[in-house]
C-alpha positions as CSV (number, residue, x, y, z in Angstrom):
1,X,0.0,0.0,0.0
2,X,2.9,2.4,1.2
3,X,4.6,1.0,-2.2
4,X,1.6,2.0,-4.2
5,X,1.6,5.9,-2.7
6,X,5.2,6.3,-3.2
7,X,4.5,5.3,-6.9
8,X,2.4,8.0,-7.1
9,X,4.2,10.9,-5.9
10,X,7.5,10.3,-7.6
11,X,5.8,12.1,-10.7
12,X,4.9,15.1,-8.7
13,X,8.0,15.5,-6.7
14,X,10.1,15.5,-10.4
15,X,7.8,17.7,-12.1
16,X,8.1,19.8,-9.1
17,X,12.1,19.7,-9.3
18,X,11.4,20.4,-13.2
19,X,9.5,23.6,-12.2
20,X,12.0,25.1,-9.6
21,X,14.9,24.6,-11.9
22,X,13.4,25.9,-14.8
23,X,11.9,29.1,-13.2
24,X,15.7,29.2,-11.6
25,X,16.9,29.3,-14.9
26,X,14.2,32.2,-16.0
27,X,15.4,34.5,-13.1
28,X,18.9,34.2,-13.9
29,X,18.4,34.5,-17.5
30,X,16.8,37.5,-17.4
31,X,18.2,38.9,-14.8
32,X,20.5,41.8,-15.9
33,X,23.8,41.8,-15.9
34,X,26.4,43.7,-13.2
35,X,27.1,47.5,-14.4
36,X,31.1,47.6,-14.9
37,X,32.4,50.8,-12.7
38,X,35.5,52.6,-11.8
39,X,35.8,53.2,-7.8
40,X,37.9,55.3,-5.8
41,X,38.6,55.6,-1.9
42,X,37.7,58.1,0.2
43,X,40.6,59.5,1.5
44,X,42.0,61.4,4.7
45,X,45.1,64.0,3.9
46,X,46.0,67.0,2.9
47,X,44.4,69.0,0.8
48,X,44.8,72.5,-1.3
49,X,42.6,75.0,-3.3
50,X,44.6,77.2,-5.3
51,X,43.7,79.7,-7.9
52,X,45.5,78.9,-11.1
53,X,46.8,81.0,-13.6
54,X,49.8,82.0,-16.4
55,X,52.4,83.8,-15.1
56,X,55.4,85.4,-16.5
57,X,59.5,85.7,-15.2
58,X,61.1,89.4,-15.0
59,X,64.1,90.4,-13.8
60,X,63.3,92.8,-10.6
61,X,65.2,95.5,-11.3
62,X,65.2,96.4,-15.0
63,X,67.3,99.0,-16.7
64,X,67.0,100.5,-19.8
65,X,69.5,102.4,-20.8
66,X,68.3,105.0,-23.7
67,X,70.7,107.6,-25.9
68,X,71.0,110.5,-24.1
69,X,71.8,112.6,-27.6
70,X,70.6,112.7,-31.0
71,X,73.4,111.5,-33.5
72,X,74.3,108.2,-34.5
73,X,74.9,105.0,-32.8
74,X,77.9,102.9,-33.2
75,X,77.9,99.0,-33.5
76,X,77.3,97.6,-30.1
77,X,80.1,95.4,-29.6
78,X,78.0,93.5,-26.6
79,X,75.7,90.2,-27.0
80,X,72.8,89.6,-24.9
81,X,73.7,87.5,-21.5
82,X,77.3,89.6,-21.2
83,X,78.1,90.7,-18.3
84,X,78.4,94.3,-17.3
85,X,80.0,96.3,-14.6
86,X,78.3,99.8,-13.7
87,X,80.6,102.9,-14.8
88,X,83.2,100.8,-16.3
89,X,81.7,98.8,-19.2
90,X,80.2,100.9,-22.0
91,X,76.9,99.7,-23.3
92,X,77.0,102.5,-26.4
93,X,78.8,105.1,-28.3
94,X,77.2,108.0,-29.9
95,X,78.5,110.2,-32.7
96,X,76.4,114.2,-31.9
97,X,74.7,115.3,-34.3
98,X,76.2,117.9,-36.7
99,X,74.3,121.6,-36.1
100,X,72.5,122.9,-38.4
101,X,73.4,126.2,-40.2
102,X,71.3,129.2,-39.4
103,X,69.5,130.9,-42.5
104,X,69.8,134.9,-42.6
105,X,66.5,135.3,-40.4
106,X,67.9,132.9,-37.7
107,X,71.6,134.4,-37.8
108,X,70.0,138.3,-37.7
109,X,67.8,136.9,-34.7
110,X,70.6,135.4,-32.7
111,X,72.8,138.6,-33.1
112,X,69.8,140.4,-31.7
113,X,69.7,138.2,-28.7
114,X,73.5,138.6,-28.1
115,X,73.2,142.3,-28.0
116,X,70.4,142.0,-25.8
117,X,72.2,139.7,-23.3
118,X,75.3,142.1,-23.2
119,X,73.4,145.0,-22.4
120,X,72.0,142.2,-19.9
121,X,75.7,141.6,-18.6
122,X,76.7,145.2,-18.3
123,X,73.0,145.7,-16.1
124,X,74.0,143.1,-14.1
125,X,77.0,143.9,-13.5
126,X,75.7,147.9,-11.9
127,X,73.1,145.9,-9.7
128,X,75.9,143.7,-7.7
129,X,77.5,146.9,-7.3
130,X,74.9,148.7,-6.3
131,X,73.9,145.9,-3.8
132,X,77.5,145.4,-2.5
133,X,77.3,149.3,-1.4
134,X,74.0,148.4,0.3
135,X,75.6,145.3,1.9
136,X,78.2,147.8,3.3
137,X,76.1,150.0,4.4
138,X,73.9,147.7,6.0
139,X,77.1,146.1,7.7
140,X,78.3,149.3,9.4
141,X,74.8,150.6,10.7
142,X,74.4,146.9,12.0
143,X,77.9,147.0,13.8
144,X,76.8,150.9,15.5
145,X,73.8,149.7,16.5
146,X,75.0,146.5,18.2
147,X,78.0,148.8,20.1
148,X,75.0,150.9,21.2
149,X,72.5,147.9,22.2
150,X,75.7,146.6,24.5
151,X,75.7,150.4,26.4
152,X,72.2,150.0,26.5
153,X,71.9,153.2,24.4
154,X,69.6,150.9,22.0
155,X,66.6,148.9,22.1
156,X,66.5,145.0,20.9
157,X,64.2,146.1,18.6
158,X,66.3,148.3,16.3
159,X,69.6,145.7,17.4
160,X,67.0,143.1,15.8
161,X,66.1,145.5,12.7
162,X,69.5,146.7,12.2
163,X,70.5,142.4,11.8
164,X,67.8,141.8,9.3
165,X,68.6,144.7,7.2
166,X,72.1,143.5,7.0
167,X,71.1,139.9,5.7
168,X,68.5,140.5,3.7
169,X,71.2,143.0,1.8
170,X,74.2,140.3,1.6
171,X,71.0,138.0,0.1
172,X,70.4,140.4,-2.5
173,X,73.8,140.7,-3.1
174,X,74.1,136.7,-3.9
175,X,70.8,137.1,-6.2
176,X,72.5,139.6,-8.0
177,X,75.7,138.1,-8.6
178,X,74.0,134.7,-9.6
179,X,72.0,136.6,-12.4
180,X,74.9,137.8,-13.8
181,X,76.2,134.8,-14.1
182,X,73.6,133.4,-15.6
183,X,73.6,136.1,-18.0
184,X,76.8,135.7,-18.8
185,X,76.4,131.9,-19.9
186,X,73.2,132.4,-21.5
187,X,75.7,134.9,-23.8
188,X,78.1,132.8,-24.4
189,X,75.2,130.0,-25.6
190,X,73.8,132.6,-28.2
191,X,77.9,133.3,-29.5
192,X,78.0,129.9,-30.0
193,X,74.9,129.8,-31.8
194,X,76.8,131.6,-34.3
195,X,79.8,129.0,-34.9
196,X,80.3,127.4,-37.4
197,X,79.3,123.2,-37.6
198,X,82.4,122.2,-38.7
199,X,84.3,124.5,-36.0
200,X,81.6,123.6,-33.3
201,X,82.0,120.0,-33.8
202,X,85.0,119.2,-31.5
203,X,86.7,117.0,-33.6
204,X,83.6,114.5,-33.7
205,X,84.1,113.2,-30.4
206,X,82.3,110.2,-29.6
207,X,80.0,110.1,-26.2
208,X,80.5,106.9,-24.7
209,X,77.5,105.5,-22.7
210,X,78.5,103.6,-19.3
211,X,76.2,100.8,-17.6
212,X,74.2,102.3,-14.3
213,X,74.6,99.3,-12.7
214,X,76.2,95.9,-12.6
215,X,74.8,92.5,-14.4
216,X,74.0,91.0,-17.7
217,X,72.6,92.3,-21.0
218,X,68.9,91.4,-21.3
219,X,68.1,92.7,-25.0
220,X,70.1,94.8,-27.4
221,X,67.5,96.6,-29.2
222,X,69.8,98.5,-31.5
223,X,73.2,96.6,-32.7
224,X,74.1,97.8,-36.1
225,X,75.2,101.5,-36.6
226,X,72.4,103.8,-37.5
227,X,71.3,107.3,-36.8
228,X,69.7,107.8,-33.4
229,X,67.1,110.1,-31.6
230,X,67.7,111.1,-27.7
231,X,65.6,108.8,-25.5
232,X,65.8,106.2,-28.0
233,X,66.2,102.7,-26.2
234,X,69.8,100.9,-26.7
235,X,70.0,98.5,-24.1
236,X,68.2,96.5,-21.7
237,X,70.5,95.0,-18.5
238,X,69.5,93.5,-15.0
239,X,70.6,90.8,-12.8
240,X,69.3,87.8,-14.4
241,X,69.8,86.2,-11.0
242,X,67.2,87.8,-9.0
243,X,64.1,87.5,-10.9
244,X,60.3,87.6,-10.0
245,X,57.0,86.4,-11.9
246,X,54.2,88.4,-12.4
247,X,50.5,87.0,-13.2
248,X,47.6,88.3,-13.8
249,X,44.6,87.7,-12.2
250,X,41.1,87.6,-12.1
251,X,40.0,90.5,-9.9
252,X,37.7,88.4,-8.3
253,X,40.4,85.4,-7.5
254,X,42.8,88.0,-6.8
255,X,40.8,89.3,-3.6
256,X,40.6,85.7,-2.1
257,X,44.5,85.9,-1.5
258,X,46.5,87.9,0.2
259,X,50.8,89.2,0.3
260,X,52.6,86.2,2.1
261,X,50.3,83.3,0.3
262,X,52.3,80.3,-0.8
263,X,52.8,79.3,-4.3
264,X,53.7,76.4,-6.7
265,X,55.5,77.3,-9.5
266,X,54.6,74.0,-12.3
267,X,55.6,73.5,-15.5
268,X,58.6,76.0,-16.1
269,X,60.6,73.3,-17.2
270,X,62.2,71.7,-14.1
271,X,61.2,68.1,-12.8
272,X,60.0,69.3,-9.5
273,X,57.5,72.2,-8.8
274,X,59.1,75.4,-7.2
275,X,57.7,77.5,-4.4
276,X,57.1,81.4,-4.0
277,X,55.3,83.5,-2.2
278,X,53.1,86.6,-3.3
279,X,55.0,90.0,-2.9
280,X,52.4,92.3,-3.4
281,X,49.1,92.7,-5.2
282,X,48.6,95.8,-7.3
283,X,46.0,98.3,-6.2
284,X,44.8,98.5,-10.0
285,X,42.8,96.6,-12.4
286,X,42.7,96.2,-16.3
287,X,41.0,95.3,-18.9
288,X,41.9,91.9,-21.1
289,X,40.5,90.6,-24.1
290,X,40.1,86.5,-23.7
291,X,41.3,84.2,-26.3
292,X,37.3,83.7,-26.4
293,X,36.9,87.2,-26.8
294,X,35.6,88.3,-23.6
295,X,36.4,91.4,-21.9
296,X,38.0,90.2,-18.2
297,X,39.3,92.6,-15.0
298,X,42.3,92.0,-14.1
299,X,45.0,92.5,-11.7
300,X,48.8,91.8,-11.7
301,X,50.0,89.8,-9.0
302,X,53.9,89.7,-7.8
303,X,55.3,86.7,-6.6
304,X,58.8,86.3,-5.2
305,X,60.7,82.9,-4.9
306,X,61.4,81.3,-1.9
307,X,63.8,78.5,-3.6
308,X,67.3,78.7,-3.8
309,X,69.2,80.5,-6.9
310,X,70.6,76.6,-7.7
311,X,67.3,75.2,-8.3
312,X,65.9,77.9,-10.7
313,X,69.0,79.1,-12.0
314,X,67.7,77.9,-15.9
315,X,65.2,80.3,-15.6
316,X,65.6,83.8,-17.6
317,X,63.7,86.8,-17.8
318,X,60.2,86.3,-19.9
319,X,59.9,83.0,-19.4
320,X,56.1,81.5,-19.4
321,X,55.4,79.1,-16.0
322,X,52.3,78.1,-14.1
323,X,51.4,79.5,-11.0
324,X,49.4,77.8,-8.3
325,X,47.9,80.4,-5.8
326,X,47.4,78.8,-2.6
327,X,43.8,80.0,-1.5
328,X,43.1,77.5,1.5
329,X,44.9,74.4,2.9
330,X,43.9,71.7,5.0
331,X,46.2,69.3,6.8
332,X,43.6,65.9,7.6
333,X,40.8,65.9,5.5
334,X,38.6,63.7,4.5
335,X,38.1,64.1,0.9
336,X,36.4,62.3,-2.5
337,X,36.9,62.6,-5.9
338,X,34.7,64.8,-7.7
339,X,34.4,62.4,-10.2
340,X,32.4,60.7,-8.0
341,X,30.0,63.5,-7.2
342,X,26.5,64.3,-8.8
343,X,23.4,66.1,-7.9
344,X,20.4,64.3,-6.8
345,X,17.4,66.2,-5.8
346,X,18.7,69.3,-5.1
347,X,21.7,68.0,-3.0
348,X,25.5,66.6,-3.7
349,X,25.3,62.7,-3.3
350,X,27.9,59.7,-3.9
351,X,27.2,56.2,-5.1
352,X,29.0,53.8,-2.9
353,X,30.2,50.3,-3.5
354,X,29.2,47.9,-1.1
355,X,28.9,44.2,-1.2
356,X,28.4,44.1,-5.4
357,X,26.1,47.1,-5.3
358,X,25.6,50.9,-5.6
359,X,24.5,52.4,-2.8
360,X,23.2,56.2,-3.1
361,X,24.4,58.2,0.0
362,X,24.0,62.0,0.2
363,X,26.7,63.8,1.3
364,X,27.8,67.6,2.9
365,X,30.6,68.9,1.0
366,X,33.1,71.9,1.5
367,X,35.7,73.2,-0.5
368,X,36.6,72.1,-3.5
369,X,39.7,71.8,-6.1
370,X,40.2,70.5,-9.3
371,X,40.7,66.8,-8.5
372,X,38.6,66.4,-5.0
373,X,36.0,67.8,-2.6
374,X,36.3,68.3,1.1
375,X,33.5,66.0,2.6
376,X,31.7,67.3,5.7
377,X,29.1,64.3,6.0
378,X,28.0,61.4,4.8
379,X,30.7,59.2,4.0
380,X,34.1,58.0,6.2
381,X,37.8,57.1,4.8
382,X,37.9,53.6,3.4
383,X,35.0,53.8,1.6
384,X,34.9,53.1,-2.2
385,X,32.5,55.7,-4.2
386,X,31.9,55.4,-8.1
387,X,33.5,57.1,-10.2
388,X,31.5,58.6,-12.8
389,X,28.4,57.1,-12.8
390,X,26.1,56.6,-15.7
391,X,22.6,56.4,-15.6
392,X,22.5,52.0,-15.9
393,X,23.9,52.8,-12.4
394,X,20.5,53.4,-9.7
395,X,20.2,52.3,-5.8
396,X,21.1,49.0,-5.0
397,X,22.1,48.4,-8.8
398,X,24.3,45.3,-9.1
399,X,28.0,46.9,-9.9
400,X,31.4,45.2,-10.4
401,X,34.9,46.4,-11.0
402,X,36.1,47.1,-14.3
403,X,39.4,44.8,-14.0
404,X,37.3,42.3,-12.2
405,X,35.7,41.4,-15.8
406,X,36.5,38.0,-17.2
């Protein structure tokens, strides 16, 4: 009888087996495959916001030396990077200028002026006399006066009176002799006026232009011989060796630092950043034109170096570097890539990876740099987020790592 039963439930039990394994088979079938993703840790260290920018190398103390004469420049016998001493080496040698001959109207004007400027000399000559007799006079009455004042037969008053009057006369006396100088040379500028080029020329002696100060030749703007206007630049020299960069900034980044910030110096050609500090900020703005086009305010921002000489001694003046303004630093802080981040419903949130699946966790965040964001809640170091999620990825999606694939 038990026999009989037995028989008939074998049937049932395998279609039963049948039916789990098939529907099995359905669920994993369609089930959809894990989402491949790229995870990062969440971090505890230190961490930097700096405002980046293009800055430029100058030599601190620039000097350009100009021609102090119109005539005509010799070769410049000088190379850029020579050295130079200040008052010894000579950076430039001028040829004047030749005068010009004075037509009749000139000449007849000038021999007008040097009549005038005798009769000048001669006037001048009456009023020093004329104010030496007052000195005198004012010397003698000052002397009786003071003998009386000591007998008490004068008041300090007229002692006082009699003192001034005697200064005030030897003043007038140095006024007038100074004016006849001075009308003396302006004579002998207009009879000179009257020379002849070839006999005013001095033999064409050449001026010889000495460096100011002591260091290397930036920039020869001028090396061939050719004529040459006063104030023209010649030469540009400085110490190549104490050098500053200047950058400028966004007005508005340039109020979020401050003189004494710290600065990394990138990509001027070395295999380690450098360091600096900012000098000073300048008190005025301009305008710039973007590469896009767009009108920008901004201000120049001077930054010293705090390495030694040695390791930036390959850097010149104008050279192009990256500067790396330093606008807050932390020293322990937990941070996430901001790869990782993305808004959901009005608020910054993560996707964490835990045990083969997303898991969407809001999160507080603070400041923030190119590469990471300061997290203030939500998540602790050790955790892995996802970096860059698509939209396959949702809560509790199935995820595994991209080298994890077969």
């Amino acid at each position: 009888m038990a026999t009989k039963h037995l028989n008939r439930l074998g049937p049932r039990i395998l279609i039963g087996l049948i039916i789990v394994v098939l529907a099995v088979a359905v669920f994993f079938a369609m089930r959809s495959p894990p989402v491949d993703v790229d995870v990062a840790a969440v971090t505890k260290g230190p961490m930097l916001v700096t405002i980046n920018d293009e800055g430029e190398t100058r030599v601190r103390d620039m000097f350009v030396i100009s021609a102090p004469i119109n005539g005509r420049l010799m070769r410049v016998n000088l190379d850029a990077g020579d050295p130079v001493i200040a008052g010894k080496t000579v950076v430039a040698r001028i040829m004047p200028a030749q005068p010009d001959f004075l037509n009749a109207r000139s000449e007849a004007e000038v021999r007008a002026q040097i009549k005038s400027l005798e009769a000048a000399v001669q006037s001048s000559a009456a009023r020093i006399a004329q104010t030496e007799a007052d000195r005198k006079l004012a010397a003698a009455n000052f002397e009786r006066i003071d003998a009386l004042f000591a007998r008490g037969f004068a008041t300090k008053t007229a002692q006082d009176a009699a003192r001034a009057a005697r200064d005030s006369s030897a003043a007038r006396l140095t006024e007038a002799r100074g004016a006849a100088e001075s009308a003396r040379f302006e004579l002998r500028a207009a009879k000179a006026r009257l020379m002849a080029p070839s006999a005013s020329s001095g033999g064409n002696e050449i001026l010889s232009v000495y460096s100011p100060e002591s260091g290397s030749v930036l920039r020869l703007t001028h090396e061939s011989e050719t004529p040459i206007s006063a104030g023209t630049p010649v030469v540009e020299i400085g110490n190549p060796g104490d050098i500053e960069i200047v950058s400028d900034l966004l007005s508005s980044d340039a109020v979020k630092i401050k003189p004494g910030s710290r600065v990394l110096i990138e990509n001027w050609g070395g295999d380690k950043p450098l360091t600096g500090k900012v000098q000073r900020i300048e008190p005025f703005g301009f305008t710039k034109i973007s590469a896009l086009g767009v009108e920008e305010q901004r201000v120049n921002v001077i930054i010293d170096f705090t390495d030694p000489i040695a390791a930036r001694q390959r850097l010149g003046h104008g050279y192009r570097v990256i500067v790396k303004v330093v606008e807050w630093e932390g020293k322990d802080v937990l941070q996430a890539p901001i790869s990782a981040l993305f808004r959901d419903k009005g608020q910054w949130s993560v996707f964490v990876k835990s045990d083969g699946k997303a898991a969407l966790v809001p999160v507080k965040i603070g400041r923030m740099n190119d590469e990471h964001a300061q997290i203030l809640s939500g998540l602790k170091a050790g955790e892995e987020v996802i970096l860059h999620p698509s939209e396959k990825i949702e809560d509790r999606t199935r995820v595994r790592l991209r080298e994890d694939q077969p």
